[in-house]
VEXDREN-505952 format. One record per atom (N, C-alpha, C): residue in three letters; x, y, z. Coordinates in steps of 0.2 Angstrom, whole numbers, plus 5000, padded with zeros to 4 digits. Atoms other than C-alpha are relative to their C-alpha. Last residue first. Layout:
residues N
ALAXYZ ...
END
This chain:
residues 447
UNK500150075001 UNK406546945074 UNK500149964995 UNK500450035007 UNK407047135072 UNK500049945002 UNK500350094997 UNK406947245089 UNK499949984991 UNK500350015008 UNK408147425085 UNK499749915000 UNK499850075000 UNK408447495102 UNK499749984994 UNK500750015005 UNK408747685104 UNK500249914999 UNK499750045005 UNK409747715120 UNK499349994996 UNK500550075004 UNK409247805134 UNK500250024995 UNK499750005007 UNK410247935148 UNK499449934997 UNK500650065005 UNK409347945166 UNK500550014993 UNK499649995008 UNK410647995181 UNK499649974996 UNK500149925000 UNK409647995198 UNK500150024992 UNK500249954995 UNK410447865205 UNK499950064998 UNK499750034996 UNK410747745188 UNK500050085008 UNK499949954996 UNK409447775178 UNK500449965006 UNK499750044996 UNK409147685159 UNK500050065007 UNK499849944996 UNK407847715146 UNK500349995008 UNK499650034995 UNK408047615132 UNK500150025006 UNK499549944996 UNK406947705118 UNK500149915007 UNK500150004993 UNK406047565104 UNK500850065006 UNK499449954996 UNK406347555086 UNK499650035005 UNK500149925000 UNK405147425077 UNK500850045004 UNK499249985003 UNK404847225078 UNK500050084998 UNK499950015008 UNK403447165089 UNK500750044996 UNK499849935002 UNK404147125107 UNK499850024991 UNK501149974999 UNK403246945113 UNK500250084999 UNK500750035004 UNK405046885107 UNK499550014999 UNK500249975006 UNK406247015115 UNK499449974995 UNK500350065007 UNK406746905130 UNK499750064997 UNK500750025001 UNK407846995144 UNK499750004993 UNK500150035008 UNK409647005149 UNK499250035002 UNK500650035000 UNK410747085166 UNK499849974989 UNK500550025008 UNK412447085167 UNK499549975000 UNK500250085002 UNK413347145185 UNK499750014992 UNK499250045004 UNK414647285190 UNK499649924997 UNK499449965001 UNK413247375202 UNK500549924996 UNK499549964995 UNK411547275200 UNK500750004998 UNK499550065001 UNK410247255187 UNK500850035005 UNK499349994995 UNK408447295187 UNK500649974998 UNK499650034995 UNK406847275178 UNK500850055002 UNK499749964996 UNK405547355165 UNK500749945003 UNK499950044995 UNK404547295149 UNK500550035003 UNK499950065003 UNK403647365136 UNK500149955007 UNK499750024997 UNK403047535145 UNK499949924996 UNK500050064997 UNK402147635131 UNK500449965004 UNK499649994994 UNK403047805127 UNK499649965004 UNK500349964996 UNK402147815110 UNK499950025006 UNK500049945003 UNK403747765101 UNK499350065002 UNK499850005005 UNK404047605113 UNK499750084997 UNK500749955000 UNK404547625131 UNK500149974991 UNK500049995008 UNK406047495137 UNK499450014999 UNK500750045004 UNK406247515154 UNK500150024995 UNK499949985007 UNK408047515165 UNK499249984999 UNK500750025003 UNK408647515183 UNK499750014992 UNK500349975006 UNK410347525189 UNK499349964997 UNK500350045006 UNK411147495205 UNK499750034995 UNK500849994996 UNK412647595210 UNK499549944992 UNK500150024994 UNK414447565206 UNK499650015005 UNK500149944994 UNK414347585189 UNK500049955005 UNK499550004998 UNK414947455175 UNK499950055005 UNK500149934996 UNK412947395172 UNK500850005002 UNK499550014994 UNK412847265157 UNK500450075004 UNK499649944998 UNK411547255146 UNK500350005006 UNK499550004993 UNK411247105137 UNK500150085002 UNK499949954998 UNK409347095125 UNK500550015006 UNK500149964992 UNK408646935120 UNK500550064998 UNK500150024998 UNK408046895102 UNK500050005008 UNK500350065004 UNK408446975087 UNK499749955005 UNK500150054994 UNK409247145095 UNK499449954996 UNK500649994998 UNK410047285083 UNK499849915002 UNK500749945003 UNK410947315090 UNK500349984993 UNK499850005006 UNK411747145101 UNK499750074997 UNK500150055006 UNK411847215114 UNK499849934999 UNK500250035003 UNK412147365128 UNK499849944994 UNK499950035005 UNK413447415137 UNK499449984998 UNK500550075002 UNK413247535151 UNK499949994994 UNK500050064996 UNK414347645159 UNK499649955001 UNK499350035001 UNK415047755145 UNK499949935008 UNK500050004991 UNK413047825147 UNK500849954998 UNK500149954995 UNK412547895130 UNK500250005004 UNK499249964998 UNK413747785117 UNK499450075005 UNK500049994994 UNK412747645112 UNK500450035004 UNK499450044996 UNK412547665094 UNK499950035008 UNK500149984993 UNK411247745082 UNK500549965007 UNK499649924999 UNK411747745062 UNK500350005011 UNK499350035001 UNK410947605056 UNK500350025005 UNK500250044997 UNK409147695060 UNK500849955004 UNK499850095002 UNK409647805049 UNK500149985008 UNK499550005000 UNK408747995054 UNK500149934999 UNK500050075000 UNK406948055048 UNK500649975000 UNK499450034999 UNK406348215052 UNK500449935002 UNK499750074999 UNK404548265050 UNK500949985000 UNK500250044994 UNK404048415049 UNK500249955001 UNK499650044998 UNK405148495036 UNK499749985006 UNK499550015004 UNK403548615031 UNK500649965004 UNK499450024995 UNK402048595040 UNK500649974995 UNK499350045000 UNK400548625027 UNK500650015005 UNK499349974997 UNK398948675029 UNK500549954998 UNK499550085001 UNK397348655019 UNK500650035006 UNK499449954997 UNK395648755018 UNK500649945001 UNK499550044997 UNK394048705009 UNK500550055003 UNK499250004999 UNK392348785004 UNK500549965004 UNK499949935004 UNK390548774998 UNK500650055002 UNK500649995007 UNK390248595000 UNK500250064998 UNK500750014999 UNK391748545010 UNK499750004996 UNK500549965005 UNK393648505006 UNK499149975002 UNK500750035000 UNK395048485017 UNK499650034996 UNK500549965003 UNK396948495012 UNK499349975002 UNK500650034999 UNK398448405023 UNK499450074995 UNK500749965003 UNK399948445018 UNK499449955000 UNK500750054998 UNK401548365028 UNK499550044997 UNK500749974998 UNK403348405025 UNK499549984999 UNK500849975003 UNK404648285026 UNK499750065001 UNK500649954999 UNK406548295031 UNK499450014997 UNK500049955001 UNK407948155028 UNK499750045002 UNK499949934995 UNK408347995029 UNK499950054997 UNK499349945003 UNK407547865017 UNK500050045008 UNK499350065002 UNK406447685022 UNK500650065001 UNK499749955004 UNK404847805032 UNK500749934998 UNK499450015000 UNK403347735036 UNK500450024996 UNK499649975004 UNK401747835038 UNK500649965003 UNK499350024997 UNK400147805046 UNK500350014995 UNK499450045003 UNK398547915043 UNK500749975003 UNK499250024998 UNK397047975049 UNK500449984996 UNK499849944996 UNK395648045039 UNK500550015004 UNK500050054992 UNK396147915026 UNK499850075001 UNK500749984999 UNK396048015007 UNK499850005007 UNK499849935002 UNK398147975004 UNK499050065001 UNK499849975005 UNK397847815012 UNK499950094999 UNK500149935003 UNK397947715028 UNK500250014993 UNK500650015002 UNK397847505030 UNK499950094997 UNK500850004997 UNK399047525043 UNK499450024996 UNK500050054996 UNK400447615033 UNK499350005004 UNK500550004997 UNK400747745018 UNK499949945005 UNK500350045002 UNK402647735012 UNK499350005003 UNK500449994994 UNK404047855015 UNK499449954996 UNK499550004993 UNK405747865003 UNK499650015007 UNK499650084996 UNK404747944990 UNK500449995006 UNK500650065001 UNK403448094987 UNK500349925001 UNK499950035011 UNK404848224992 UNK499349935001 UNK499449995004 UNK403448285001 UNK500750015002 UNK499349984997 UNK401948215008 UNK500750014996 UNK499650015007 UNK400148245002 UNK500650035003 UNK499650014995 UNK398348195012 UNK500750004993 UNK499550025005 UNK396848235003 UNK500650005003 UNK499149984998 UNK395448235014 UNK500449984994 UNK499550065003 UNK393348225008 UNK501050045003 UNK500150085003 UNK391748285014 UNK500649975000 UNK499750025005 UNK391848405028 UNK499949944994 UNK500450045005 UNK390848515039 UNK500449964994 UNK500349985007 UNK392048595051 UNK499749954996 UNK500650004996 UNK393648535063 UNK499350044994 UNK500549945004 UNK395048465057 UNK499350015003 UNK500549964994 UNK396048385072 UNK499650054996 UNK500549945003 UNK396748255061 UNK499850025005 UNK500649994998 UNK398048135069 UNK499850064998 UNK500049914999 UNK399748105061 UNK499049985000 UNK500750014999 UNK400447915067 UNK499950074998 UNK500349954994 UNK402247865065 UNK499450014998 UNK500549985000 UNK403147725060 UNK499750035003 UNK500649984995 UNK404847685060 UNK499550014996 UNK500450084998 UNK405947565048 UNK499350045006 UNK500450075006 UNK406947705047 UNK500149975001 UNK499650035004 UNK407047835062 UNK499949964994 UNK500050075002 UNK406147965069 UNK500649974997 UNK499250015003 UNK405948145073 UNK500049945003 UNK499649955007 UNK404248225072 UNK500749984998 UNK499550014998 UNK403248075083 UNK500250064995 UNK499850054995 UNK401448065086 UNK500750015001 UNK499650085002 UNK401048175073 UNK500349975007 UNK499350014997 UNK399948325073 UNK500249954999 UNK500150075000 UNK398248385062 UNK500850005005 UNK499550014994 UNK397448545060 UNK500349955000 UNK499750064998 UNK396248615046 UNK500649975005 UNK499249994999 UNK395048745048 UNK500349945001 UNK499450055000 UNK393448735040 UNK500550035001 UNK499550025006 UNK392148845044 UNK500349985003 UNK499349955001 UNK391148835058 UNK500449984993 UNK499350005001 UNK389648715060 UNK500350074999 UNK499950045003 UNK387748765064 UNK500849984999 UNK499549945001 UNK387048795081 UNK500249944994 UNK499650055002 UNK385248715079 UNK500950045001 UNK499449995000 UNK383748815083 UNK500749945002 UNK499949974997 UNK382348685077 UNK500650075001 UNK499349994996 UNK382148665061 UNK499750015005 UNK500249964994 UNK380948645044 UNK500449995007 UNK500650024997 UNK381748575030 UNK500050035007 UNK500349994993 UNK382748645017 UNK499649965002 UNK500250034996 UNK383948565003 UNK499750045007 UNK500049984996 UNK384648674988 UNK499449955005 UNK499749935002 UNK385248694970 UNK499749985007 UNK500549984995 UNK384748494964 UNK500450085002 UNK499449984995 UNK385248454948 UNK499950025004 UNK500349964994 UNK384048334941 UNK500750025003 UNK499750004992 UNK384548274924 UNK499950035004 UNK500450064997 UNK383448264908 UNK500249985006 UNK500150065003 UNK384648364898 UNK499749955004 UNK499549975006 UNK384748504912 UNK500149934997 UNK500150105003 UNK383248484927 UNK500650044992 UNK500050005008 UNK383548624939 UNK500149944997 UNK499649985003 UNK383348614958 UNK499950024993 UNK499949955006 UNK382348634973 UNK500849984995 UNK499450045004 UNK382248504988 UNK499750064993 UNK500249985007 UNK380748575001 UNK500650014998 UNK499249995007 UNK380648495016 UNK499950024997 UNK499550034999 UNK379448505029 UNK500449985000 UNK500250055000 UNK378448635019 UNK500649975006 UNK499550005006 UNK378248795026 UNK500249945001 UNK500249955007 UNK376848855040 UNK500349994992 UNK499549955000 UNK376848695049 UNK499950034995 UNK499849964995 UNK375648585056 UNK500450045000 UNK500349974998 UNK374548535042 UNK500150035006 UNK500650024997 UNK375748475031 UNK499650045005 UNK500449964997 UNK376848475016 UNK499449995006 UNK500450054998 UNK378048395008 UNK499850025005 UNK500149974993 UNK378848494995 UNK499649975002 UNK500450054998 UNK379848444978 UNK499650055006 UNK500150014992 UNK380248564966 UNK499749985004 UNK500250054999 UNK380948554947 UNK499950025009 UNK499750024992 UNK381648714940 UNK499549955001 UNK500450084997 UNK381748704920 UNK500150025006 UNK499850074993 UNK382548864917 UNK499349984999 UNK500450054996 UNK382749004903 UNK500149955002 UNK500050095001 UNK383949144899 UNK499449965003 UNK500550054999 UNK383749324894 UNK500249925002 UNK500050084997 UNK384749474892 UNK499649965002 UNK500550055002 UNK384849644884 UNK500449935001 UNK499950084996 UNK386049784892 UNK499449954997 UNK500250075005 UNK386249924882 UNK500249965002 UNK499150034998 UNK386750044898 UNK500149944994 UNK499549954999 UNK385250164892 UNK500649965003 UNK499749975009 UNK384350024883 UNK500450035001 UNK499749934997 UNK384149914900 UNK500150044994 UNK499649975008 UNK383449744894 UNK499950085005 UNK499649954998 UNK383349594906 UNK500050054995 UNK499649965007 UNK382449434902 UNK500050065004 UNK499749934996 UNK381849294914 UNK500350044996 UNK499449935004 UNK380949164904 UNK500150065003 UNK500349934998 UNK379949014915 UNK500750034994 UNK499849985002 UNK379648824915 UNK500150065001 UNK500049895004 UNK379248794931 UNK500350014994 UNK499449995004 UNK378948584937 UNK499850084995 UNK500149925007 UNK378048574953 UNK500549994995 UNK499350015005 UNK378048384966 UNK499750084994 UNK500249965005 UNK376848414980 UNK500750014995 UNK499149995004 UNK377248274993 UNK499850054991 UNK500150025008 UNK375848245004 UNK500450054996 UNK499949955007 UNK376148255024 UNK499749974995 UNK500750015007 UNK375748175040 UNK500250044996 UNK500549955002 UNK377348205052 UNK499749984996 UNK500650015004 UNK378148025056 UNK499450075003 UNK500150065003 UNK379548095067 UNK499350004997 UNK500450054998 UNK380348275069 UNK499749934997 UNK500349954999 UNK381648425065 UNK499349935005 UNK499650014993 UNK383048285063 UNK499450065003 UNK499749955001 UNK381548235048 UNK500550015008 UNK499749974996 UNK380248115046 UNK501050045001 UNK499349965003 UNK379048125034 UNK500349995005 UNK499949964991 UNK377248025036 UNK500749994996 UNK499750044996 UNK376347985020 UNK500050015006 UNK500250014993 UNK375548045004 UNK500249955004 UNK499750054993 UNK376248054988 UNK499650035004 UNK499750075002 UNK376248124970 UNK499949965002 UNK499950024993 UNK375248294971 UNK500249925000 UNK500450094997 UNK375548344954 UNK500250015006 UNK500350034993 UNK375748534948 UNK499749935001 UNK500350105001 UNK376348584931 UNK500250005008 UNK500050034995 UNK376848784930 UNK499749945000 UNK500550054996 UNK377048904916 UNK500349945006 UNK499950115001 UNK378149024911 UNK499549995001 UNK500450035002 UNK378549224909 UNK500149935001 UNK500150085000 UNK379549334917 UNK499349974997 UNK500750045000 UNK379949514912 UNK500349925002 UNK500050094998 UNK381049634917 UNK499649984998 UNK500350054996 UNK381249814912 UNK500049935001 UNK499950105003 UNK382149954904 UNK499649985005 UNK499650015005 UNK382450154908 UNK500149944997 UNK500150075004 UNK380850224916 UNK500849984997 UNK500249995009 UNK381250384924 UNK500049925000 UNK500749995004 UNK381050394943 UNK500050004992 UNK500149955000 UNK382850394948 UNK499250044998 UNK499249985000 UNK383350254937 UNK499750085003 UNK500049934998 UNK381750144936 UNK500650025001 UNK499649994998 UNK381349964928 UNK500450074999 UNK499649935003 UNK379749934924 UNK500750025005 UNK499849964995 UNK379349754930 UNK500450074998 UNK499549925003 UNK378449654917 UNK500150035007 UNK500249924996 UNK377549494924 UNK500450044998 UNK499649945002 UNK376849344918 UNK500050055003 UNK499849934997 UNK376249174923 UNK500250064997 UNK499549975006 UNK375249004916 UNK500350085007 UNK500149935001 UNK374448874927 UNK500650034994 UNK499649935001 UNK374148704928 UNK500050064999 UNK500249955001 UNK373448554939 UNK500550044996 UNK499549965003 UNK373448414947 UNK499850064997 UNK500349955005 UNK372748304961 UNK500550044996 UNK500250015005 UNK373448154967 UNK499750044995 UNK499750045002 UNK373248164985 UNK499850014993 UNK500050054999 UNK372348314988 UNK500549964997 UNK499350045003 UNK372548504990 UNK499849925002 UNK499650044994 UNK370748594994 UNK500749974996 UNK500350044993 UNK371348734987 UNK499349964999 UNK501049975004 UNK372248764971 UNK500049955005 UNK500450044998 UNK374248784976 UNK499250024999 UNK499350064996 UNK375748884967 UNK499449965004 UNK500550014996 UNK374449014955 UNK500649925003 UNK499850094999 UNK375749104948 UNK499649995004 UNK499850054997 UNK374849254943 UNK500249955002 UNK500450104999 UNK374449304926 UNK500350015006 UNK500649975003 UNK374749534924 UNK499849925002 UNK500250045005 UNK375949484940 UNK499350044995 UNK500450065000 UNK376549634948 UNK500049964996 UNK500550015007 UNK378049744948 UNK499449945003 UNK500550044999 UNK379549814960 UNK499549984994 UNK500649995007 UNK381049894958 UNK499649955004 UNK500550055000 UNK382249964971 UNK499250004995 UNK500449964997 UNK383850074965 UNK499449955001 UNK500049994990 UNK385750014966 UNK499250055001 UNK500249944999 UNK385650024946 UNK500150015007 UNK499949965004 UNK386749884939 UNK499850055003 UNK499550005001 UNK386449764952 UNK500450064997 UNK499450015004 UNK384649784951 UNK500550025001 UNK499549945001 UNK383749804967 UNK500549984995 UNK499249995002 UNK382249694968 UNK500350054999 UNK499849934996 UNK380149654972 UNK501049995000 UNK499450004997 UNK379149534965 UNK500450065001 UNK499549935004 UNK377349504960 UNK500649995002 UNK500549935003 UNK375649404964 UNK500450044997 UNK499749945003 UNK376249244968 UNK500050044995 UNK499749975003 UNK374649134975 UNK500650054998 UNK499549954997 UNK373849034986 UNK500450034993 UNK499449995004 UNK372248984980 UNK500350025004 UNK499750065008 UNK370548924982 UNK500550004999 UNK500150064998 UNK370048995001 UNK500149954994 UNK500749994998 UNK371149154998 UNK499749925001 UNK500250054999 UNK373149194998 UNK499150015001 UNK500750004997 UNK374149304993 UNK499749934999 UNK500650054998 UNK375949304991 UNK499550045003 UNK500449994999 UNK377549424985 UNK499449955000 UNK500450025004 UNK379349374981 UNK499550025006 UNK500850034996 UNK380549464988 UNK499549984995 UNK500350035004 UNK382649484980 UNK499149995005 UNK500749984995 UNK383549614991 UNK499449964995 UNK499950014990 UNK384949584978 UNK499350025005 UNK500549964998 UNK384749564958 UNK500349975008 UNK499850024992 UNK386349494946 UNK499350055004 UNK500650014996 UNK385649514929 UNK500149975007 UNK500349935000 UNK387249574920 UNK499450005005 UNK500049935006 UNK388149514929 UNK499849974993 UNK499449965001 UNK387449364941 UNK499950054994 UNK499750015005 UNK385849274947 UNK500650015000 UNK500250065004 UNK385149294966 UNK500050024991 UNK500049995006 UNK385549404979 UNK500149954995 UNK499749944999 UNK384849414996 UNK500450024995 UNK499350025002 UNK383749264993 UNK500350095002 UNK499750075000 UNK381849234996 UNK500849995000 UNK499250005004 UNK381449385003 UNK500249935000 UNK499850054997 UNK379349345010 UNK500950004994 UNK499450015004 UNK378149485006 UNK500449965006 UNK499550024996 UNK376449465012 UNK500750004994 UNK499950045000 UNK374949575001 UNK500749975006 UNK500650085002 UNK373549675005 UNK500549944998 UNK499950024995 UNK374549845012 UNK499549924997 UNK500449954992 UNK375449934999 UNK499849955005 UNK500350034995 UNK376149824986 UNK499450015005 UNK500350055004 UNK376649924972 UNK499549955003 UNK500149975007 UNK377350064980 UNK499649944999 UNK500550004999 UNK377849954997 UNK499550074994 UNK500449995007 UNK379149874990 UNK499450055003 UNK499949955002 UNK380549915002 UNK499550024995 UNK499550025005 UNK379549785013 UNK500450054997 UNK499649994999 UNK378549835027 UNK500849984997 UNK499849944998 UNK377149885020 UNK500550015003 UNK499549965007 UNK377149705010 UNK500250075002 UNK500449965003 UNK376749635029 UNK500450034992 UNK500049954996 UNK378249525033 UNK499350024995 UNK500550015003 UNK378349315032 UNK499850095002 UNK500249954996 UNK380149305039 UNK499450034996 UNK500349955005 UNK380849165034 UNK499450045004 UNK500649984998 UNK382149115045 UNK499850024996 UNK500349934999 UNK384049055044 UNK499149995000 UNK500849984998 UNK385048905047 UNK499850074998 UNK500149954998 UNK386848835040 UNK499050015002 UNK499849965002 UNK387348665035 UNK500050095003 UNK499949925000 UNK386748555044 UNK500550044998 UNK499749954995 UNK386448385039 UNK499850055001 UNK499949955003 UNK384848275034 UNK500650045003 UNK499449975002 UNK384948085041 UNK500150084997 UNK499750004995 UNK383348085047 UNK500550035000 UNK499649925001 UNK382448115031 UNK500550005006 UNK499650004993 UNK381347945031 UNK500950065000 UNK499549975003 UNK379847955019 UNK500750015008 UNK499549964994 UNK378747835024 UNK500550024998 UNK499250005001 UNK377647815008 UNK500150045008 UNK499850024994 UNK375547775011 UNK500950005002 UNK500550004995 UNK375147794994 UNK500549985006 UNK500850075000 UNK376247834979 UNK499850035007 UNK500649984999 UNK378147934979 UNK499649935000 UNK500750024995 UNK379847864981 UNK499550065001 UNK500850045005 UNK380547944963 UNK499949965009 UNK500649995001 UNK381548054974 UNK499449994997 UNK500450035002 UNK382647954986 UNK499650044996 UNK500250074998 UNK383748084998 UNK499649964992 UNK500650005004 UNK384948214993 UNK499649955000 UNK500650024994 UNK386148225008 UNK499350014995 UNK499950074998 UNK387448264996 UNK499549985002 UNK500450035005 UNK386548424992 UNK500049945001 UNK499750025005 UNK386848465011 UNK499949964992 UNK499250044999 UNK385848525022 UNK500150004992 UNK499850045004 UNK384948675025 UNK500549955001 UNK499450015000 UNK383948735041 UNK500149984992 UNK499650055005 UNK382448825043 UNK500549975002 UNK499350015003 UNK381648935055 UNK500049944998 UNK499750105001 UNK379848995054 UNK500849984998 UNK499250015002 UNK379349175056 UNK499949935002 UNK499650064995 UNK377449215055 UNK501050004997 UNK499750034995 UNK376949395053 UNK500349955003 UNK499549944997 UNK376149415039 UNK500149995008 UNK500449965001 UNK375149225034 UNK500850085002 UNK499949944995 UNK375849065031 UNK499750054998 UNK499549965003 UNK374948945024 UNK500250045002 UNK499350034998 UNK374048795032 UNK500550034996 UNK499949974993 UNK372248895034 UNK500949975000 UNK499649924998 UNK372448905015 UNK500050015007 UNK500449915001 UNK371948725014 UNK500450075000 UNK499849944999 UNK372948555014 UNK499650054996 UNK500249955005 UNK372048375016 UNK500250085002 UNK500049944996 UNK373048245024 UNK499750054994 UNK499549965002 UNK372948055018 UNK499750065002 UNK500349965006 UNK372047915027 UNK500650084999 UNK499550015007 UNK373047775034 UNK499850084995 UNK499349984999 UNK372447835052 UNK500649994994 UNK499749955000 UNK370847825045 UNK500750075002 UNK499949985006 UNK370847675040 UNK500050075000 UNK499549995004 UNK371447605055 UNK499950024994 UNK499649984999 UNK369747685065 UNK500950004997 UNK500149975002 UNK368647645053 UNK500550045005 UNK499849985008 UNK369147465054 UNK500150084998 UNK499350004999 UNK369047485074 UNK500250004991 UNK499649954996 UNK367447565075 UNK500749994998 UNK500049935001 UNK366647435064 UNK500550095001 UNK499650015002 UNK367347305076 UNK500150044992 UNK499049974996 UNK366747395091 UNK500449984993 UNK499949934997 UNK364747395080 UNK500850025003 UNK500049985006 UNK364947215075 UNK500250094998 UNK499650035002 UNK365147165093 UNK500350034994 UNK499449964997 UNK363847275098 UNK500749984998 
END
């Protein structure tokens, strides 16, 4: 018995190390909708971790925008000439290359049987013509050969001509041609903001292909070819992979074109709008003032940029990239302030022209209230102010964010003082009230 539980239990953790085997029942069929999210290429994770037993940790992926793939019957496509009723079409793009070979209403077409999933054809509206084209594969691209295991491989070839029509008459066509390299790399568990340790196996594809374009009657001929490179990590609970990283490989480099993985509803950002305020807009020198970002939207990177470019000085560790910023100013005069932000697939900036106003500090004298002296200004250690009214007078000293420093009192026709030392050095308001009457003084504290 002994031997027997302990049996049980080996073949219990080996089987929970064991890897995921994927069929055609794990693909979608007509009818299924599955939502997506993209994030960010940034957000490109590690892709040589492949092997055995790999925790893939996806967590971190952002949001960018969401949409759904809509797995429709082909009779319900535009295609349905070519397709009629036996295969699933699935619009992968709403327009996809540029002129000349720009195509919009883009669907790729699947079938699937207990050996294979396959794309069978496609289906388009040229650019040029505004009319829908469709074609099969004479080779289908065979995208998975069932069972799927760890480690297995595989190639295929493809071709497809798509006559391209003008009103019913023939006037050019499409071709694609490539081949296909399938390795299964990896197995593990994926986790992703969608969920944790899924069982997956990571299907690494590389496509060469040739897309060509020839129109006679608009004498269009055109052609280029792609390396696309595609990872997917795939598993037996969802109809589409749990990620799937797409891009192009150019001079032996991966440049990736696109980050899905599987979603809940997600609300996603907002375009960018830039915002930001400042602490103070009229100052003195030797101040410093504070400009607080209130941008809002997906962003990577700030460019912060004050004009005239001298006579002001970045402060508190900020810089010209900071999201916040500090700012002291030496010169008198008037700033303006431009803030720019930039995301992945756009920015937006604002500027506030003469915002800032910067007066000499020198300059400021104790002439609001004819009946109260203040000094030394500027003040190096204690602080006299002397009340010539015949009521008492109360006074506090606020600094630039209208912090309370220090307070007190000082009665009719008397001279009070107070210690500055535990003051750091800057230009502080003076704010005096003698029954009712407030006037304040700018106080220049240097040690």
């Amino acid at each position: 018995m002994k031997y027997f539980a302990a049996i049980m239990m080996v073949a219990f953790w080996f089987d929970g190390l064991s890897q995921i085997t994927i069929t055609s029942s794990h693909m979608a069929s007509s009818g299924d909708t599955v939502r997506y999210s993209q994030a960010p290429i940034t957000d490109l994770p590690d892709l040589n971790l492949a092997g055995t037993n790999v925790s893939w940790d996806m967590t971190d992926l952002g949001l960018l925008q969401q949409d759904i793939h809509e797995f429709k019957a082909s009779y319900l496509t535009p295609y349905i000439i070519n397709f009629g009723f036996t295969a699933t079409g699935l619009k992968i793009a709403d327009s996809l290359g540029q002129s000349p070979m720009l195509l919009t209403q883009v669907y790729d077409f699947y079938k699937k049987s207990s050996t294979k999933y396959e794309n069978i054809g496609i289906g388009f509206i040229p650019d040029l013509l505004k009319y829908p084209q469709s074609g099969k594969h004479s080779d289908p691209d065979e995208i998975y050969l069932f069972p799927l295991d760890y480690d297995d491989t595989f190639s295929s070839t493809f071709a497809l001509e798509v006559t391209i029509n003008a009103v019913g008459f023939p006037v050019g066509s499409f071709f694609r041609t490539g081949k296909r390299f399938t390795h299964v790399d990896g197995w593990g568990k994926i986790s992703t903001p969608y969920g944790s340790d899924i069982d997956c196996i990571r299907v690494k594809a590389v496509i060469d292909s040739y897309d060509s374009l020839a129109i006679s009657t608009l004498s269009v001929y055109f052609g280029t070819n792609t390396r696309q490179v595609v990872y997917k990590w795939l598993s037996t609970s969802e109809k589409i992979p749990v990620v799937e990283i797409a891009g192009t490989e150019v001079a032996g480099n991966f440049v990736p074109q696109y980050i899905r993985y599987r979603d809940n509803y997600r609300k996603a950002p907002g375009p960018i709008q830039v915002d930001f305020t400042a602490s103070q807009t009229t100052v003195s020198t030797g101040d410093t003032i504070y400009l607080t970002n209130n941008t809002t939207g997906q962003i990577l990177s700030y460019d912060w940029n004050i004009d005239p470019s001298s006579g002001w000085q970045f402060a508190n560790g900020s810089t010209s990239t900071s999201k916040d910023i500090s700012l002291s100013f030496s010169d008198t005069g008037k700033y303006s302030v431009k803030l720019v932000a930039n995301g992945i697939f756009n920015s937006d900036s604002l500027t506030k022209t003469d915002y800032i106003t910067v007066n000499d500090a020198a300059g400021i004298q104790s002439v609001a209230d004819h009946r109260i002296s203040v000094y030394p200004v500027p003040a190096d250690g204690t602080i006299h102010i002397t009340n010539n009214s015949d009521e008492e007078l109360t006074y506090v000293l606020v600094n630039l964010i209208g912090t309370s420093m220090i307070n007190g009192n000082i009665e009719k026709n008397k001279t009070g003082s107070f210690q500055t030392i535990q003051i750091p050095d800057g230009v502080y308001s003076l704010v005096f009230n003698i029954n009712g009457s407030v006037s304040t003084r700018k106080m220049i504290i240097q040690h």
